[in-house]
Structures are given as C-alpha cells and as structure tokens.
N, C-alpha and C positions, 0 to 999 in steps of 0.2 A: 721328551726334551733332549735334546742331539748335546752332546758333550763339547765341549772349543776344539776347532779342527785341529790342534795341535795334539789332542790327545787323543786322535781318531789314525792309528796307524793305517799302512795302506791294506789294500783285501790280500796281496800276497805274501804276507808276514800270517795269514788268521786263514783264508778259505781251504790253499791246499793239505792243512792240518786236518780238518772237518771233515773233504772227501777223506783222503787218506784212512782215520780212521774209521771211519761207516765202510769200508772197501773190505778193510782188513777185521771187523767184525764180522761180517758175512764169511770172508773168510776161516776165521775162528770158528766159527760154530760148522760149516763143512766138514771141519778137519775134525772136530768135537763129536762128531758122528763117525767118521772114523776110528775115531779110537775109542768107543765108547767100551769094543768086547776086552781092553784092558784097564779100563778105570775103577776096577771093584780092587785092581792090585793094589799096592803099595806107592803112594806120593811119587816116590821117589823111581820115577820110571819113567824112559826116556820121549813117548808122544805125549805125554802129562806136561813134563817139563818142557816140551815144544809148546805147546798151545796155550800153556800159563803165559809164558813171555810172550806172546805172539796177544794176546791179552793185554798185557801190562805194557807193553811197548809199542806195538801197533797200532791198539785202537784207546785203550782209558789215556796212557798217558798224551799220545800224539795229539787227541781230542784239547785233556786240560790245556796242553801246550798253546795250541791254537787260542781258545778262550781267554789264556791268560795277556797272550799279547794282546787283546783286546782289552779286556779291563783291566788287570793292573795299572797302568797308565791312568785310568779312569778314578781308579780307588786312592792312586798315589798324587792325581790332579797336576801331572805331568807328562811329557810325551815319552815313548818306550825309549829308553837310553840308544838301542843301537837295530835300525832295522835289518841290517846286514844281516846280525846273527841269527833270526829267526827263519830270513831264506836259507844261510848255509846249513842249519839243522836239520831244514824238513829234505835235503835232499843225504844228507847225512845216513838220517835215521829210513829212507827210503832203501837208501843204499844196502844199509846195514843188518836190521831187524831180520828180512828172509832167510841172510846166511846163519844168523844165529838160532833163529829157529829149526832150519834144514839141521843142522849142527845136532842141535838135542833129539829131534825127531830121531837121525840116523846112529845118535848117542858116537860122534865123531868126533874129536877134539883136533884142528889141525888149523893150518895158519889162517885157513876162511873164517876160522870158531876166534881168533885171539882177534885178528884184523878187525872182525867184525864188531866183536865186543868190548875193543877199544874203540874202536867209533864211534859206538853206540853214549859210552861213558865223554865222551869227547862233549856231544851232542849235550848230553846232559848238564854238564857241567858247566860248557857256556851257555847256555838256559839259566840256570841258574844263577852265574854270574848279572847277567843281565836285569833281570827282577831283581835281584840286590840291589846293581845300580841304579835301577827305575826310581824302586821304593827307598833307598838311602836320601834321594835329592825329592822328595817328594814330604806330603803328608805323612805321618807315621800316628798310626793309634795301633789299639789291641787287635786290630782284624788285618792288618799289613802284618803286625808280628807275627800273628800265627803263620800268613804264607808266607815269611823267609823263613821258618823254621820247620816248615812242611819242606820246603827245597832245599834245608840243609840236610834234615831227614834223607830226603830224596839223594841225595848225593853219597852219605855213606851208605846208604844201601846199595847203590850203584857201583860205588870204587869195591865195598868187601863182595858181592857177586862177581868179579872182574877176577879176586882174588880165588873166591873158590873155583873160578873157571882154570885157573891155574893150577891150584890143590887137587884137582880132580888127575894132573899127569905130573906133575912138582909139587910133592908134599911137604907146604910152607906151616901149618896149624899143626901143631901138639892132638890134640883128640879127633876123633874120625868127623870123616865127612858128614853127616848128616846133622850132626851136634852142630856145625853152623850154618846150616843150611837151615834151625830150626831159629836163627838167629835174623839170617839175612829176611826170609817172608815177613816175618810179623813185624820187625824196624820201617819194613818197605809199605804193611799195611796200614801199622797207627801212625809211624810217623810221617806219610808221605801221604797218603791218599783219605785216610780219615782226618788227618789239619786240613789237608787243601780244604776238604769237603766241608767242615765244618768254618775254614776259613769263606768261601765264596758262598755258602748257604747265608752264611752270618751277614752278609750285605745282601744278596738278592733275596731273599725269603723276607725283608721287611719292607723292600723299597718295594716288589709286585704286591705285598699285601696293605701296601699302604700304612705300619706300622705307627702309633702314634710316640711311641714308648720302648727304649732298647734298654735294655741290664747290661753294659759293657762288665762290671764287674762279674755277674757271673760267666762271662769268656777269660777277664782272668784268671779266676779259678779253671778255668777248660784245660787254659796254654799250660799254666804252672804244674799240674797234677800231671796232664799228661805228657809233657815232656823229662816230668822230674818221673814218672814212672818208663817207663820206656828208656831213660840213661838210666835205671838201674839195672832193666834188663840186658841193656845193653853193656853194661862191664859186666854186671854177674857171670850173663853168656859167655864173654871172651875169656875171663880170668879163672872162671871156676866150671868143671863140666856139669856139675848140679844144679838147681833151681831152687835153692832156700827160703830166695824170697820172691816167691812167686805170689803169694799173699799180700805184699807189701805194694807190688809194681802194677799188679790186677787191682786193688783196693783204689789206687792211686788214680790207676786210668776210669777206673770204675765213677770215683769222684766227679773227675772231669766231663765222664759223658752224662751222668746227671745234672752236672752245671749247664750243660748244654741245652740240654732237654729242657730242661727248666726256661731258658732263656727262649727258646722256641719258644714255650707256652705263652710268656709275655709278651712275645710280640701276635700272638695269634691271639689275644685275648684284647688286646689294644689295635689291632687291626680298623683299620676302616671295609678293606674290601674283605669279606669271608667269603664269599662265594668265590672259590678257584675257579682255575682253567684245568684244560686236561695237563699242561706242566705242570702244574704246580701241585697239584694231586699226585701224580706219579712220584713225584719229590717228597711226599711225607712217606710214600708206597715203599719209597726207598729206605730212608730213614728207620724206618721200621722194621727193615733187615736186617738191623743193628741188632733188634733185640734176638734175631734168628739166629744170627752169628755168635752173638755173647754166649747164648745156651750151647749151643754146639761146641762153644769154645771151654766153656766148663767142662761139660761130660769127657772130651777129649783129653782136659788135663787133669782129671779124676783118676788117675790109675789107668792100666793099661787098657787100651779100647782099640776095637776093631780099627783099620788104618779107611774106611770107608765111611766111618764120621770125620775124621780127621779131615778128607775130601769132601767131603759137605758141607763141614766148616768155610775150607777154598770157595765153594761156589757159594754158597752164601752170602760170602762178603763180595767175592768177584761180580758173577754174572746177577747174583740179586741186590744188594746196595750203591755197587761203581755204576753197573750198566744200565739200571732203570735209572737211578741221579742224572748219569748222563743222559740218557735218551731225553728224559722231563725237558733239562733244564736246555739245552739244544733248541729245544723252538720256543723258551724265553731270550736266548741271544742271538743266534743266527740267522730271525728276522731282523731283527732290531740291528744289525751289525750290516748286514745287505741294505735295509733302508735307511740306514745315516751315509752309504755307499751311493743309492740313487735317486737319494731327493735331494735338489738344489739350497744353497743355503740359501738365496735370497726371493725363493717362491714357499708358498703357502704347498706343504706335501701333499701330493697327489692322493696318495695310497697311505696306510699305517704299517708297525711291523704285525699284526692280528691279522692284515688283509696278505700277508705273504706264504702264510699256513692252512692248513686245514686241522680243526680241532679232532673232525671225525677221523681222518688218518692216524692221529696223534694216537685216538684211543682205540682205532683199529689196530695199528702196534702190538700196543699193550694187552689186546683181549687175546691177542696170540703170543707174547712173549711172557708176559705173568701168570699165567697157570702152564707153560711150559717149564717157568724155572721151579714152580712149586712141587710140579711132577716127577722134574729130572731130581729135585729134592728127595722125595720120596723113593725113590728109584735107589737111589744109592744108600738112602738108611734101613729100606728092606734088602737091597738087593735083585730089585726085579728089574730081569733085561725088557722086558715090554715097558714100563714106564722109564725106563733110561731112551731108551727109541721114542716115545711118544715125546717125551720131555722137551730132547733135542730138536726132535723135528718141528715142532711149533717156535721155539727160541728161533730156529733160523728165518721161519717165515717173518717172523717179526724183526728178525735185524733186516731182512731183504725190504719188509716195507719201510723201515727207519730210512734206509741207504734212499731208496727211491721218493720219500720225501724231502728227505733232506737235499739230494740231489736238485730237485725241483726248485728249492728255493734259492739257491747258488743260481741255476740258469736263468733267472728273472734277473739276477745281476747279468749273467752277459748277456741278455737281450737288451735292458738299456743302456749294455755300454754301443751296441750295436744300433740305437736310437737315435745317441748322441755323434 
C-alpha cells in the first residue's frame, strides 16, 4: 500500500544517496585490501582512520541518509520539512568525504582536512535539523524518539571529531589524543547507528513480518537505558581520564539491548508471516553481530589486550552488523521506494516491489560477503595474513554484486521515466 503522495518525497532527495553509497562501498573494501599489511598495527594509524571514515560517511551513513528521507516522513505521516536540504547535502558530502579521507590516508592535516570536515559537519547537521523538523510537526511515539536522539547522538559525535581534527595541530583537550578518540567512536557507534538501527528495525521488522503484537514499552526501556548509559560515558570521558564507571554505563546499555531483543522476540513470535525473504534474514544475520561485538567488546575492556581485538571489535560492528543491516534492508526499501516512483496512482500496478529484485542475487551477496567477514574475523584474532586476504577478497565481491544489483534497480526507474 503506497503512502499519500505528500509523503512520498521526490527520487532525488533518496536515489543519489543509494548509488553514492554502494560506489563508495566498493570503494572501501578496494582500499581495505590495501591496507590490510597495516591492520595488525595499532587503531590508531593513518589508512585505518582513512577507510573507517570512508565507512562511516560514505557508504553506512550516506545510505541511512537517503532511506531516512524516505521514511521519516512516512513514520512522522508528514511530508520531509525541506527538500532542498537533502539535494544540497548529497552534493556536499560528495564534495567533502574524499578530501577527508585522502587527509587521514596521507595523515595530512591542511586546509583540504578543516574545509572538508567542516562540510562534512555542515552536511550533517542540516540532516539532522531537518528530521527534527519533520518529526516535531508530525506523529511522535517511542520509535520517532529514539531517531531524533540517534541524530542528536549523530551530531555530537560529528562536532567533537571536527574538534579532535583540530587537537591533532591546536591542542584544545587537557589529556592526550587518543583518550578522546576512545570517546568520539563508541558515542558515534551506540548513539548514532545502534538507535538509528534499533530505531528503523523497530518499524520495519514488524510491518514485513506482519506483526500482530508490538511491546512499545520494552523500547522504552531500550531509549532510556541506553541513552542514560552512554551520557555517562560521555561526561565521565570528558571530565575525568579514568573509566570508573564503566560497569554502570555497560550494565545500562546492556539493559537496553536486552529490552530490545526481547521486543524482537514478540514480534517474531506474534508474526503472521515467519517464513522471511532473503532481507529479512540477512537482518537477524546482522543483529547477531551484536552479540559478536559485545564479546569483543568485553575482552577489550578486560585489561590490557592486544590492539587487534580492539580492531575486531571495529569490524564487527562496522562491516558485520551496519553492512549486512544495510545490504538486508536495501531491497526491503529500494524497490518498494522505485515502485511508488513508477506506478501510476490511478492504475491498478503493473509490477510489485518483490518483482523489482532478484532474491537469488540477494543471497548470492551474502554467500560471498558473510563468510568473508567471518574470515577477515578470524584473520585478525589470530593474526593470519592469508585469512585477512581471503577475508577481504570475498567482502569485495560481495559489495561489487550489492553495487550492481542495486544499480539495476535504480535503472528500471529511468527506463520508465523514459517510457513516459
């Protein structure tokens, strides 16, 4: 059922997001084989910190971005506040993203590195202004709250990275650089990308499965835990160099992803449809990386440990939880977004969004980027340069065939704009 055309923005506020980041994924994992003979180093090392951001900005967030202007509107049962802002970002962040990455790649800090990653926060910020205003003038429950407070998230992580990009040649922070560098990833991963996730899971994972039964209360407990955990870490981090209550802010967030889980389970359990598709599967696939991440995330903060769990941790959550989520849920919306684009509202649809995809692509993907990520897994918790190589090289095939399916489903939209 197609949404009231007012809440159906146009395809260039949502498609050039979509390519963009499938482009800049391919890209990412190119680059991610390149540096794979320094990834056994230490985090903190200049093509690491290239190809994270090139990650993080290029292809997860660029992608949310695009989807968001698409459903928010949908969720908030209003049209997107301003379509302006979403053309000038994508060319913004187009702009922007390569010099910043060249930047850490070359570990260069010069007026391309500031220009850039002020644009970049530019970009950001009116995004998130935007969904403010969407969801302000809209419906508001517990699943709107969690995304404006995944893009407030979103935002201080964006302004304090701007700042360390400065501390790195103007030393504005009290204690050494890395002390908030260990501040700005994990604000950037719970509060920005584990809410969105948990925000946009929490409506699509009931409405595909035909849910009969939602727990909105256990997502309060989700929002309240993990944001009340996460502002602790976040003053503790800035005011004090220790971690005292690391117990307290872990227990917390801890809470919240069992409320989570929990809430999945009733809607999976009240479902009418149980038999998935291959999205929808890849989407628990992800989920699940949750729990890959948690355990890495302990042993890491267990006393001192090699810096190559620490990066295991990263990819865990990066390329195994953000990037299978996203590939999944990608051809749950991106047909469905192309075919409210070209079927007529006053003709009976030609086609479905199911007839826009191929499911065997879907999972041809995935039989080449899911045991690449488990391997380049492994690779890095032993140590072995052969499965870091084998790892990557399947992860790429797999984003190569993402790119070129996804691609495909785009050009069915200009063929019938070419129709008409």
């Amino acid at each position: 059922m197609k949404p009231p055309d007012e809440q159906i923005p146009g395809t260039t506020v949502v498609i050039p997001y979509y390519v963009t980041g499938a482009v800049s994924l391919v890209v990412f994992h190119m680059l991610l084989i390149v540096a794979l003979p320094d990834i056994l180093a230490h985090y903190f090392q200049p093509k690491l910190l290239a190809i994270t951001h090139l990650f993080v900005l290029g292809w997860a967030t660029m992608i949310i971005f695009g989807a968001s202007n698409q459903l928010i509107p949908v969720m908030a049962e209003r049209k997107l506040y301003n379509e302006y802002i979403p053309k000038l970002n994508i060319a913004l962040l187009i702009a922007a993203v390569p010099g910043l990455v060249y930047s850490f790649w070359n570990f260069q800090f010069t007026v391309l590195t500031y220009v850039s990653s002020g644009t970049v926060v530019t970009a950001i910020l009116l995004h998130a202004i935007n969904v403010y205003k969407t969801i302000s003038a809209g419906k508001s429950n517990i699943i709107t709250d969690i995304l404006l407070m995944s893009h407030a998230w979103l935002a201080i992580t964006c302004v304090l990275g701007f700042l360390l990009l400065i501390n790195l040649v103007y030393p504005l922070f009290p204690e050494e650089h890395l002390h908030y560098l260990k501040i700005h990833a994990p604000i950037g991963m719970g509060g920005w990308f584990l809410q969105l996730i948990i925000a946009v899971s929490s409506r699509l994972i009931p409405m595909f499965l035909l849910s009969r039964k939602e727990n909105h209360k256990l997502l309060n407990v989700t929002f309240y835990t993990i944001n009340a955990g996460l502002s602790l870490y976040l003053v503790e981090g800035m005011l004090f160099k220790s971690a005292q209550g690391a117990i307290i802010y872990l227990g917390l967030i801890g809470i919240g992803l069992v409320a989570y889980a929990l809430y999945l389970r009733g809607c999976y359990k009240t479902a009418l449809r149980k038999n998935m598709d291959a999205g929808m599967k890849q989407t628990f696939i992800a989920i699940g990386f949750i729990v890959v991440a948690v355990t890495l995330l302990l042993i890491a903060t267990n006393g001192p440990v090699p810096t190559n769990i620490s990066t295991a941790f990263g990819f865990s959550f990066f390329s195994g939880l953000i990037s299978i989520i996203i590939m999944g849920q990608t051809f749950k919306t991106l047909p469905f977004i192309v075919w409210m684009h070209i079927t007529k509202p006053d003709k009976l649809p030609e086609i479905m969004p199911k007839d826009l995809y191929s499911e065997k692509v879907v999972w041809l993907q995935m039989l080449a980027y899911l045991p690449g990520i488990l391997i380049l897994l492994s690779g890095l918790i032993l140590k072995n340069n052969k499965a870091l190589y084998s790892g990557a090289i399947l992860m790429l095939s797999g984003s190569i065939i993402y790119m070129a399916h996804m691609v495909s489903i785009v050009y069915k939209l200009k063929q019938k704009h070419y129709e008409h």
